[in-house]
MIZA-242821 format. One record per residue (C-alpha): residue number from 0; residue in three letters; x, y, z. Coordinates in steps of 0.2 Angstrom, whole numbers, plus 5000, padded with zeros to 4 digits. Layout:
residues N
<vexba resi="NUM" resn="ALA" x="X" y="Y" z="Z"/>
...
//
This chain:
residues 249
<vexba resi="0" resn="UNK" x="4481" y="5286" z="5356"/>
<vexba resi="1" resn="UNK" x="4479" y="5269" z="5368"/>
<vexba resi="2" resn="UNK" x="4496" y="5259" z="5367"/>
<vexba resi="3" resn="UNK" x="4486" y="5245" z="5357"/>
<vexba resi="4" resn="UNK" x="4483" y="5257" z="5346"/>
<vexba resi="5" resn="UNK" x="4502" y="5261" z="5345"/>
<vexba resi="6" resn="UNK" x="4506" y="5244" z="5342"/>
<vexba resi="7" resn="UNK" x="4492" y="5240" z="5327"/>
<vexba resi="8" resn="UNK" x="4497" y="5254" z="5317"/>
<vexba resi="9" resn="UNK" x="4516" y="5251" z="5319"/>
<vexba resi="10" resn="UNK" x="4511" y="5233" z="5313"/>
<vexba resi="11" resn="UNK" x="4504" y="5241" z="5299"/>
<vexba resi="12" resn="UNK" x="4518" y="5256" z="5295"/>
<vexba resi="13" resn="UNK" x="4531" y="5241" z="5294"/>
<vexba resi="14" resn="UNK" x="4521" y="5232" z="5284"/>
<vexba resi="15" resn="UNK" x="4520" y="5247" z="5270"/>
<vexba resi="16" resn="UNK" x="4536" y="5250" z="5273"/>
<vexba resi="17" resn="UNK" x="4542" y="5234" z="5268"/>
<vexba resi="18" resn="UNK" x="4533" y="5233" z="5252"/>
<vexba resi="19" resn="UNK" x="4537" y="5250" z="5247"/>
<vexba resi="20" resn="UNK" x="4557" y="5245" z="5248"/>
<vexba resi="21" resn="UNK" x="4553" y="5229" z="5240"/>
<vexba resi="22" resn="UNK" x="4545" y="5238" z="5224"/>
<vexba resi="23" resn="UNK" x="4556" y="5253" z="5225"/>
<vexba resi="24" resn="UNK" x="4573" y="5242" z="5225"/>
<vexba resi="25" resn="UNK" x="4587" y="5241" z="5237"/>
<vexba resi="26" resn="UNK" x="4599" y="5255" z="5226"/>
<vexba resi="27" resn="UNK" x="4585" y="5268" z="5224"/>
<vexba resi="28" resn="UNK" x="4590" y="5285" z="5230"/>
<vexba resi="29" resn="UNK" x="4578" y="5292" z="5244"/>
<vexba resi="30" resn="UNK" x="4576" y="5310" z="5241"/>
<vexba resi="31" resn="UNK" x="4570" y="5313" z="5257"/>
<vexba resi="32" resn="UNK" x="4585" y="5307" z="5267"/>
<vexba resi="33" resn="UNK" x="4599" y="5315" z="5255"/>
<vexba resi="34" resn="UNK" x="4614" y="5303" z="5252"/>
<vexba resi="35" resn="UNK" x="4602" y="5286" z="5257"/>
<vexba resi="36" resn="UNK" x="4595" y="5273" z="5247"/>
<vexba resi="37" resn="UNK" x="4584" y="5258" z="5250"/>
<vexba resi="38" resn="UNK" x="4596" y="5249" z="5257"/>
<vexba resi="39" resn="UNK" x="4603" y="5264" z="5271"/>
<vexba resi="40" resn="UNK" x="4584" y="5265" z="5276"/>
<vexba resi="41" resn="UNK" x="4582" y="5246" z="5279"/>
<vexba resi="42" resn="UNK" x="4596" y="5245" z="5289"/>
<vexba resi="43" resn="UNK" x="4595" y="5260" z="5299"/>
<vexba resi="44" resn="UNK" x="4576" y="5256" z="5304"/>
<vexba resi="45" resn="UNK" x="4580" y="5238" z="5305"/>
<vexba resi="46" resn="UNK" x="4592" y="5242" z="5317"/>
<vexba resi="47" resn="UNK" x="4582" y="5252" z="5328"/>
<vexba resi="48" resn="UNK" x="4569" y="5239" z="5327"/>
<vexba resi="49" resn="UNK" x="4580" y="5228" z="5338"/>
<vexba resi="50" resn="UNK" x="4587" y="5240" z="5347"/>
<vexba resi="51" resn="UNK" x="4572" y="5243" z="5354"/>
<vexba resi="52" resn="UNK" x="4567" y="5228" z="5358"/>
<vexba resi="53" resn="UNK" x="4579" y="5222" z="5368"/>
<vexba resi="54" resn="UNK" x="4575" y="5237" z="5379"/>
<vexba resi="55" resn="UNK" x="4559" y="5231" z="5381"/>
<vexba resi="56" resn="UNK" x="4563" y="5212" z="5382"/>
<vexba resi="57" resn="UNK" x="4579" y="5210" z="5391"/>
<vexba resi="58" resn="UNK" x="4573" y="5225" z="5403"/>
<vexba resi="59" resn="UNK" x="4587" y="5236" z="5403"/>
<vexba resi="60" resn="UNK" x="4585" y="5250" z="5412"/>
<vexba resi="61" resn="UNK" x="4601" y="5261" z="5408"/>
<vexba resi="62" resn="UNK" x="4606" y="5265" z="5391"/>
<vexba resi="63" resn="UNK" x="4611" y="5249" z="5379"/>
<vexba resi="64" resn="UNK" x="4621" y="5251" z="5365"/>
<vexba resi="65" resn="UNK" x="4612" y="5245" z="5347"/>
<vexba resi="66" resn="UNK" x="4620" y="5230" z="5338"/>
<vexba resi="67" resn="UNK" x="4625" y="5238" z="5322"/>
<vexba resi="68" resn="UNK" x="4617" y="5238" z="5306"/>
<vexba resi="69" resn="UNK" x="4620" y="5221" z="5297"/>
<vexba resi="70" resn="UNK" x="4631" y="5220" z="5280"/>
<vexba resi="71" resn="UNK" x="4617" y="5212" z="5271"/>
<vexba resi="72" resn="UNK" x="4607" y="5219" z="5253"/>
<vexba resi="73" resn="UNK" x="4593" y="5212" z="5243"/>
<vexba resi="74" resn="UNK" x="4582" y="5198" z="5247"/>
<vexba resi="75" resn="UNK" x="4591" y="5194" z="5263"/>
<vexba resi="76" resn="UNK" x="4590" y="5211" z="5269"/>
<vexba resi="77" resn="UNK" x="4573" y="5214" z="5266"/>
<vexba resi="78" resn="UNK" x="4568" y="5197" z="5276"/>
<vexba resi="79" resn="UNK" x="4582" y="5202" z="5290"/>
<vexba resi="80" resn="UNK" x="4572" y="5219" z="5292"/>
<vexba resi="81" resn="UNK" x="4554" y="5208" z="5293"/>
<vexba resi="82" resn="UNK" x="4560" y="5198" z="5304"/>
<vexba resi="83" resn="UNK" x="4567" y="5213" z="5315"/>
<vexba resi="84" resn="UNK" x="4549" y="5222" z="5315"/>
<vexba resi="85" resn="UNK" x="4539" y="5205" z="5318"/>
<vexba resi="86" resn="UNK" x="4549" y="5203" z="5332"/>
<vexba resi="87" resn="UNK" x="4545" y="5224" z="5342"/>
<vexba resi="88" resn="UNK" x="4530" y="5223" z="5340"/>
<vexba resi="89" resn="UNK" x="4526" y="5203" z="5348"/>
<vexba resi="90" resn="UNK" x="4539" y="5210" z="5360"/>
<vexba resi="91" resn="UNK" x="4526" y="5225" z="5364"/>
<vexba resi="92" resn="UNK" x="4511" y="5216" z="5361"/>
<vexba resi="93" resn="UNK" x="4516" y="5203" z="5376"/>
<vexba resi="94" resn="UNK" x="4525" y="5214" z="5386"/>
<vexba resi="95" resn="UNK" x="4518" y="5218" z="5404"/>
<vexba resi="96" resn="UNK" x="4509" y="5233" z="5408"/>
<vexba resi="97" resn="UNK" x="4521" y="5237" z="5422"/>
<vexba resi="98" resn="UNK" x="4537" y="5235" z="5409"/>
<vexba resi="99" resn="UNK" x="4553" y="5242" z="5417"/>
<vexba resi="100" resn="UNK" x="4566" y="5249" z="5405"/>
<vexba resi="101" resn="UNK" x="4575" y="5262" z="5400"/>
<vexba resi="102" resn="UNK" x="4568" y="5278" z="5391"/>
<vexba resi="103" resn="UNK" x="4574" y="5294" z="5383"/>
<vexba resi="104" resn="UNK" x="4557" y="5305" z="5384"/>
<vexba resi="105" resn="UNK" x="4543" y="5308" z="5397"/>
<vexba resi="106" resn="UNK" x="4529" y="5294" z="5395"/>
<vexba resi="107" resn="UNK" x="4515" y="5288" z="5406"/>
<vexba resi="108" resn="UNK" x="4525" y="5269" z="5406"/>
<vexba resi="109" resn="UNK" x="4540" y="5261" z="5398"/>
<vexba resi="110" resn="UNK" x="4527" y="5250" z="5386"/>
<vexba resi="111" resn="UNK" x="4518" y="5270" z="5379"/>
<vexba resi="112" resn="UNK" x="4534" y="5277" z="5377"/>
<vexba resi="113" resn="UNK" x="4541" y="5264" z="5364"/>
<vexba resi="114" resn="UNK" x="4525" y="5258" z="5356"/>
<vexba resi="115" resn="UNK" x="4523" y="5279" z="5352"/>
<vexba resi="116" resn="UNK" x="4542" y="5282" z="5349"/>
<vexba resi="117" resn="UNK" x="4543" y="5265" z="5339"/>
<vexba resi="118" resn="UNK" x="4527" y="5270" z="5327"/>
<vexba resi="119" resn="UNK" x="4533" y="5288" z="5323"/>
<vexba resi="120" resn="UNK" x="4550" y="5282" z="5321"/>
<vexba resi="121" resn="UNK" x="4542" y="5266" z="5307"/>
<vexba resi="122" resn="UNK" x="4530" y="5280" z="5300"/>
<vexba resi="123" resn="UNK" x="4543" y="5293" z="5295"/>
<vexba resi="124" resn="UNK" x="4555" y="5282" z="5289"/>
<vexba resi="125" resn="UNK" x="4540" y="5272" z="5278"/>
<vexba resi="126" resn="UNK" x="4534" y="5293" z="5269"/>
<vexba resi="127" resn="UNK" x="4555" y="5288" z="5266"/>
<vexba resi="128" resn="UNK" x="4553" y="5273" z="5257"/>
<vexba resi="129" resn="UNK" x="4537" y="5279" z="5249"/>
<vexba resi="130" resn="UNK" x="4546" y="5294" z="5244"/>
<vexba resi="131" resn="UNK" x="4560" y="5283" z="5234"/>
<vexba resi="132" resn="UNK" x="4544" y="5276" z="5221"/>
<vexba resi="133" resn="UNK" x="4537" y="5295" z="5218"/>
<vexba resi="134" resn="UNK" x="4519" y="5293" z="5218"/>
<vexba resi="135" resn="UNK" x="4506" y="5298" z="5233"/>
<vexba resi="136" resn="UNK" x="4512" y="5295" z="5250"/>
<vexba resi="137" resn="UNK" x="4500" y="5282" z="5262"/>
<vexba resi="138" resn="UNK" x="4489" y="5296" z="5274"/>
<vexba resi="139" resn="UNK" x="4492" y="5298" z="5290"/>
<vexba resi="140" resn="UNK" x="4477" y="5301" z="5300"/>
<vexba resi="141" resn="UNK" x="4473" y="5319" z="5309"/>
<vexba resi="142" resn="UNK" x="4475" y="5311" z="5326"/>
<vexba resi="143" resn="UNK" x="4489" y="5301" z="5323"/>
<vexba resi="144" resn="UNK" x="4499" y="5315" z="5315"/>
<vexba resi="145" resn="UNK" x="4497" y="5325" z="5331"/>
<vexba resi="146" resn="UNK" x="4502" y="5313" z="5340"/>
<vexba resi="147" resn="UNK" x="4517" y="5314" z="5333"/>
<vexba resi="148" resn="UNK" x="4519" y="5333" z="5334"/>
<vexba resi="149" resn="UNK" x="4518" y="5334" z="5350"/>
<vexba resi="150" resn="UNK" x="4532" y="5321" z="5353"/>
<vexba resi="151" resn="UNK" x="4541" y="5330" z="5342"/>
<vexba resi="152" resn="UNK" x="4539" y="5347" z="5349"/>
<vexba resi="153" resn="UNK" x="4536" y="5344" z="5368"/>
<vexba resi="154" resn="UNK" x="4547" y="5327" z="5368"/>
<vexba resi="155" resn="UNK" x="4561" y="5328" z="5358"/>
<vexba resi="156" resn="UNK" x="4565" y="5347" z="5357"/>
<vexba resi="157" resn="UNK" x="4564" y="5350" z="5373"/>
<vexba resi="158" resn="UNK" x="4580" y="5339" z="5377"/>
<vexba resi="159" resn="UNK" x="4597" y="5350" z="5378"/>
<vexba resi="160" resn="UNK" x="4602" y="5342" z="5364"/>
<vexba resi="161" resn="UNK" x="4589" y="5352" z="5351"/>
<vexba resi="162" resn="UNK" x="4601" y="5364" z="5341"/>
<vexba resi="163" resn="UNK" x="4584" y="5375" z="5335"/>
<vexba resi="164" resn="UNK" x="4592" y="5388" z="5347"/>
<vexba resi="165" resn="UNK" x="4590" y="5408" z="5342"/>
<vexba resi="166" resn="UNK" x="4601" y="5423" z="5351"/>
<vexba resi="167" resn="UNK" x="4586" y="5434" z="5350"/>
<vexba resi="168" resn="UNK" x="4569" y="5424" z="5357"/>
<vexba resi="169" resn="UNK" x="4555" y="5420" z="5344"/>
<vexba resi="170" resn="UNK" x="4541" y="5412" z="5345"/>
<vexba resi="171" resn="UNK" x="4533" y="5400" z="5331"/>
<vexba resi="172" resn="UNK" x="4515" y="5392" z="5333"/>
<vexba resi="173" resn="UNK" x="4509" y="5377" z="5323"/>
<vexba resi="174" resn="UNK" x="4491" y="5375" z="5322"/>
<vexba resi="175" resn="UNK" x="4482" y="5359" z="5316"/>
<vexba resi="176" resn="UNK" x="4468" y="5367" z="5306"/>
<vexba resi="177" resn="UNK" x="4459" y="5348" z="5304"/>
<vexba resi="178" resn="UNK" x="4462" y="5345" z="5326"/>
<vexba resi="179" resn="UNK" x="4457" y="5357" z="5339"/>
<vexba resi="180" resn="UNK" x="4476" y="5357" z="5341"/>
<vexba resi="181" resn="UNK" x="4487" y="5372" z="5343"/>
<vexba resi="182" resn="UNK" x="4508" y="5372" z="5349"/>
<vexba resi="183" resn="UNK" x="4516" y="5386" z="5354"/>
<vexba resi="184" resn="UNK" x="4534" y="5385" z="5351"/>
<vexba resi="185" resn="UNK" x="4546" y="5398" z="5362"/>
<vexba resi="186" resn="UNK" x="4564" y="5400" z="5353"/>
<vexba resi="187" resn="UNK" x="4581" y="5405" z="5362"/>
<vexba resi="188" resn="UNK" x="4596" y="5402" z="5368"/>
<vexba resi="189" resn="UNK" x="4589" y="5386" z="5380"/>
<vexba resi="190" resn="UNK" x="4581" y="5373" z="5372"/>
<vexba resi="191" resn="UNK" x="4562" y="5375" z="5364"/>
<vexba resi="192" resn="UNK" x="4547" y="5375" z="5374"/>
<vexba resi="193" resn="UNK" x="4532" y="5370" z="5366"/>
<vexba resi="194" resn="UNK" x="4516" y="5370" z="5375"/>
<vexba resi="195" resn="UNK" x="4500" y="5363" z="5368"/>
<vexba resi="196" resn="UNK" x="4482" y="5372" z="5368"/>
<vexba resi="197" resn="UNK" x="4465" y="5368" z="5362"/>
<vexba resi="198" resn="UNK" x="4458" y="5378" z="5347"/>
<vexba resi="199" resn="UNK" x="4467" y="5395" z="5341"/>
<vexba resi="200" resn="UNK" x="4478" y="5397" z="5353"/>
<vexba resi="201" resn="UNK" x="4481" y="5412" z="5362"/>
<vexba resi="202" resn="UNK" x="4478" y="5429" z="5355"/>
<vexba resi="203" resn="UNK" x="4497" y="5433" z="5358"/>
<vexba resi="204" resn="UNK" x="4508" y="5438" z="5343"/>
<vexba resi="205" resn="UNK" x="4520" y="5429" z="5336"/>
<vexba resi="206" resn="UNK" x="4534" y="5429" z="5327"/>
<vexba resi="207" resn="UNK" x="4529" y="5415" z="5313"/>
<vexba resi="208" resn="UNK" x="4514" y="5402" z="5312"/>
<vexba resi="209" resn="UNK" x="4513" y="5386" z="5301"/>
<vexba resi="210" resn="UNK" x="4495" y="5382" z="5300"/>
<vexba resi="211" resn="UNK" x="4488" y="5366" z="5289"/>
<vexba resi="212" resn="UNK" x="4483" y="5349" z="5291"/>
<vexba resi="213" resn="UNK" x="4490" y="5340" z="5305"/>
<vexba resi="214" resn="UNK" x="4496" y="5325" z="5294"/>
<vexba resi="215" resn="UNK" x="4506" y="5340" z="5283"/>
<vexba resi="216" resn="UNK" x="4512" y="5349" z="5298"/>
<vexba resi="217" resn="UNK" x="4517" y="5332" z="5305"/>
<vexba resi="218" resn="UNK" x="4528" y="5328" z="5289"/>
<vexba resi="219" resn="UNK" x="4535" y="5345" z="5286"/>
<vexba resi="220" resn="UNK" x="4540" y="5348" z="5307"/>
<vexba resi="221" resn="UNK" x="4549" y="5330" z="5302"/>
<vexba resi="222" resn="UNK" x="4557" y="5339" z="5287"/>
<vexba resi="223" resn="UNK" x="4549" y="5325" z="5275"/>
<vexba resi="224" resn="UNK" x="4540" y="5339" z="5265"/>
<vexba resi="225" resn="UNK" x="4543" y="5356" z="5261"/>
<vexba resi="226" resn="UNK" x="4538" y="5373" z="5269"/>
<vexba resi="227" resn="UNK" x="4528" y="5375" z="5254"/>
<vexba resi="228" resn="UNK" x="4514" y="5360" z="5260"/>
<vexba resi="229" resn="UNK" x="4510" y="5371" z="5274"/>
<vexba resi="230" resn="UNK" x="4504" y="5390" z="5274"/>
<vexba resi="231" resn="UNK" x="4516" y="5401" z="5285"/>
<vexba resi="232" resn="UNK" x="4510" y="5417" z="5290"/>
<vexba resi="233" resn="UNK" x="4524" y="5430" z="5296"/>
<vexba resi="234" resn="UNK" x="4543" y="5428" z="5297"/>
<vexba resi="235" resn="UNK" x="4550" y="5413" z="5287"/>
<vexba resi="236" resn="UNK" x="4567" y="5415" z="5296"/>
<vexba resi="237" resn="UNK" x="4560" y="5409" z="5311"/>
<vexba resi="238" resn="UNK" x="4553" y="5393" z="5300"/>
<vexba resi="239" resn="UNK" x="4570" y="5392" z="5293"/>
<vexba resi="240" resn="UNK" x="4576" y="5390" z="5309"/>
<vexba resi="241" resn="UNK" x="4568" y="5374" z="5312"/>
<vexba resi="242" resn="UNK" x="4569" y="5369" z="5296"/>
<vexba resi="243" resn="UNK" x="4588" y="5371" z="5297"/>
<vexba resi="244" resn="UNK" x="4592" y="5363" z="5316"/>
<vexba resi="245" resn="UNK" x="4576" y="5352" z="5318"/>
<vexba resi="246" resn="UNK" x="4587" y="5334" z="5313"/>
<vexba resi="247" resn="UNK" x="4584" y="5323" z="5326"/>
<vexba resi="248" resn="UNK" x="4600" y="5311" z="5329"/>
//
């Protein structure tokens, strides 16, 4: 996807993330994020909204602590986090093409990094809010969704800090049956290495697939739906793996 892109469908992922608190209520529990309610979700993201932002604003390129999560609930919270997500994506939008900042995975530029980061970060946590009302969740498309993967699998878990570590190597492949997109995912004691192929994949064996859509693989990598939206083929320890140390903090 093209960083305009990026930054239209952020624009929009707030946008129905705001609505869906609103109509959902600031105490509503939100049973994908055990423990949070409306209110913890607004904050959280809010946060994050402006704390990337000022990276890309105030151009700092070492790590910059974020400014808290505000004390505020209701109405008042639910403008602050408008204002918050307003304001990243006009600060994308009118950023320079050779931005300068600080960031936290590999990316062609500063401005790709957090216009991607900053739409799967608003997307996930909008299936959230959505998933505090109960009803159908607002699709992500095919392409976006592996997008996402791939930040998730080749970005993320391949810091040092990824817990999905295994004594004894495994290998787990994901395969977007609606994409011509295929990961191979390599488990042991370093951190993952997940490496992206068109079609099938290779004819190697492996220890586990998940196969589906790439929107439910997207959602169930994030540990926003269960195992069960995907088909798994082999040995469901090696899912449970992920399943069990994937958290991104």
């Amino acid at each position: 996807m093209q960083i305009t892109e990026h930054i239209a469908s952020l624009s929009e992922e707030g946008r129905l993330l705001a609505a869906a608190a609103e109509q959902a209520g600031p105490g509503a529990s939100v049973p994908t994020c055990p423990g949070w309610q409306i209110r913890h979700l607004l904050r959280h993201t809010g946060m994050v909204h402006r704390w990337a932002a000022a990276f890309i604003t105030e151009g700092h390129t070492a790590y910059h602590p974020d400014g808290g999560e505000p004390d505020l609930d209701g109405a008042e919270l639910l403008a602050w986090f408008g204002e918050g997500h307003r304001h990243l994506v006009r600060s994308l939008e009118e950023a320079p093409a050779d931005l300068e900042c600080w960031t936290f995975l590999p990316a062609p530029s500063p401005l790709a990094f957090w216009s991607r980061r900053q739409l799967h970060e608003t997307t996930v946590h909008r299936v959230d809010a959505e998933s505090a009302l109960g009803g159908p969740l607002t699709p992500v498309s095919a392409d976006r969704a592996a997008d996402g993967i791939d930040e998730l699998l080749t970005g993320f878990h391949a810091r040092p800090k990824s817990r999905v570590r295994s004594d004894r190597p495994r290998t787990l492949r994901v395969r977007a049956v609606d994409t011509a997109a295929t990961w191979t995912v390599r488990i042991s004691e370093a951190p993952p290495q997940a490496v992206r192929t068109a079609g099938e994949g290779s004819a190697e064996d492996v220890d586990c697939e998940l196969s589906g859509t790439a929107e439910g693989l997207y959602l169930a990598l994030w540990n926003r739906l269960p195992l069960t939206a995907v088909t798994l083929r082999g040995d469901r320890a090696v899912a449970r793996l992920w399943t069990d140390n994937s958290a991104v903090t």
